[in-house]
C-alpha positions, 0 to 999 in steps of 0.5 A: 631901419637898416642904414647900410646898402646892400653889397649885391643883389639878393642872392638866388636859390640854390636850386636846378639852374633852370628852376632857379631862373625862373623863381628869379624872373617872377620876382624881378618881374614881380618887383617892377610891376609893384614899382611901375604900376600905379596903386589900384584905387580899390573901386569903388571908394564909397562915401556913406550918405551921412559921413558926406553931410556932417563932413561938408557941413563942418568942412563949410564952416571950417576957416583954419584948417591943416593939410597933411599930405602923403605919397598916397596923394601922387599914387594916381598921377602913377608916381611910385610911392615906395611903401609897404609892399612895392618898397624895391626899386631894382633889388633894392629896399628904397629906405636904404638908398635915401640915407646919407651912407647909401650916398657916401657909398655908392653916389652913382647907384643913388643917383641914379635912383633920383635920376629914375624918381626925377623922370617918373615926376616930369612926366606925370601929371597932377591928378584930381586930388592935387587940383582940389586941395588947390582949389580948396586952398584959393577958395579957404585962404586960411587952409595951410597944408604941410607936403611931404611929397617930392614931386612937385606936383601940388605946385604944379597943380597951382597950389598958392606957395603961401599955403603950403610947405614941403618938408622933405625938399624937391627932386628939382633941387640940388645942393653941394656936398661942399659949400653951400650952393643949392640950385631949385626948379632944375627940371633938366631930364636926364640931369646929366648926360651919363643918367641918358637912356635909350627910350625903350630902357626900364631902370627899375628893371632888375634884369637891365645892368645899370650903368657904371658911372664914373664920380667924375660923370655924376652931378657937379657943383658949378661954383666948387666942382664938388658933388651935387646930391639931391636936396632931399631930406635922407633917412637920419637927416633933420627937417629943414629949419626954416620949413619947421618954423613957419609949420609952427608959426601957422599952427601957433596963429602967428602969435594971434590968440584968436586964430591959434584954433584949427577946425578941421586937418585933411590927412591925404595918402599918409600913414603919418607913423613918424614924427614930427608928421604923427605929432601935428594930428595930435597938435591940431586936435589939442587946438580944437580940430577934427580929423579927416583922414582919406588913404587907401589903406586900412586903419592900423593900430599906429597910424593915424586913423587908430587916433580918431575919434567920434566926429572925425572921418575915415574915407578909405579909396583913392584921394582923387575920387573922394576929395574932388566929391567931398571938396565940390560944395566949395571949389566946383567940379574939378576939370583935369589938368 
């Protein structure tokens, strides 16, 4: 993974001026429909008669189970997942804007990215796969999901605080780069006024010049006047600490013989290809559980799905159609929020 930011845009063919031009607008356009549009649902997302029973069926007596949550769960609310193919924003590979040098480099060019993924947040809304596995998560009080997701929208879907933990920290926290302020639930858009746009403005266009924002302009500590950075969890950084001992503890039974076995782990819209992610499938299934993987991508020979076995279940399509489905025998029907 490079961990450097690229110095200028990628540069254009060498080709007659006008042809040259047209090659670079099918790709700035190209790139912003991959970024703005939310992934297809790949309809129908089918689920075979007797993978519905047997699912159900142990879902029902299922009393531990682990959650493991993805960018694939936000893809229908129309938040920008920024893997695989639709991995740019602007010119921009993502995964060289979410690391620490990228900041130290250019802060201005990172916020504004966040500024961007703040925004798309706000205004989205929790589809129906958030509001089942909150549903699941009142109804099964021994159901604690692990979130890798930013967004905010599981607690916006009223997902119980005590059955779930993010990992890779919220796009409403800051933090100093300083000392050690950290303000959360800061839900302000634009953050700061130098991040405002007019209404008809797409940052993630590549054709729209960004801003060039003075250091001074940018997010600033209230109590040392240093930099705010986005309390997130960066390319190279750990996880939070406090966020991996309490995963630990609920995996562990909270020191309870009796309860350290899982039935059952959901694995929603994640490939789970790094750890610690890939390494709690393989957790959950030496204490007992059975594997339930649902993303929109088809299984590969690292992901998670390469790890099941018989008895577990793949259900490829959109979280938020099969989950409402597979999940009705125990919440209801799911209404929209």
């Amino acid at each position: 993974m490079a961990s450097e930011l690229p110095e200028t845009s990628p540069t254009r063919p060498q080709l007659p001026a006008n042809l040259a031009n047209e090659l670079w607008q099918r790709y700035a356009a190209q790139q912003k429909r991959k970024i703005t549009e939310p992934a297809p649902s790949q309809s129908p997302s089918e689920i075979r008669p007797e993978d519905y029973l047997s699912f159900t069926t142990h879902l029902k007596s299922s009393t531990r189970i682990l959650g493991l949550f993805g960018a694939g769960l936000s893809a229908a609310s129309g938040i920008p997942t920024f893997r695989g193919a639709g991995g740019f924003w602007r010119e921009y590979d993502s995964m060289t804007l979410a690391t620490p040098s990228a900041f130290s480099k250019n802060p201005a060019l990172v916020w504004q990215f966040y500024s961007y993924r703040r925004h798309c947040a706000l205004r989205a809304k929790p589809n129906k796969a958030h509001l089942a596995l909150a549903e699941l998560a009142k109804k099964k009080p021994d159901f604690f999901s692990i979130s890798q997701n930013i967004d905010g929208l599981c607690q916006r879907a009223d997902h119980p605080a005590g059955n779930i933990q993010t990992v890779h920290g919220s796009l409403f926290s800051n933090r100093c780069t300083e000392c050690t302020y950290v303000e959360n639930d800061n839900f302000t858009d634009p953050l700061v006024p130098a991040f405002a746009l007019p209404d008809d403005v797409d940052p993630s266009d590549p054709e729209f010049p960004l801003k060039d924002i003075p250091v001074e302009d940018l997010p600033r500590c209230p109590e040392c006047a240093a930099l705010l950075r986005p309390n997130v969890v960066w390319f190279g950084e750990s996880l939070p600490q406090e966020a991996v001992t309490r995963i630990d503890d609920w995996i562990a039974g909270g020191g309870t013989p009796d309860k350290s076995k899982i039935d059952l782990m959901l694995v929603v819209g994640t490939s789970a290809l790094v750890y610690p992610a890939a390494g709690y499938i393989h957790t959950a299934r030496a204490r007992g559980a059975r594997i339930a993987v649902f993303n929109m991508e088809e299984p590969t020979e690292e992901g998670p799905s390469s790890r099941l076995r018989d008895g577990d279940w793949f259900f490829k399509g959109d979280a938020a159609i099969l989950l409402p489905k597979l999940l009705k025998g125990i919440i209801g029907v799911v209404a929209e929020a």
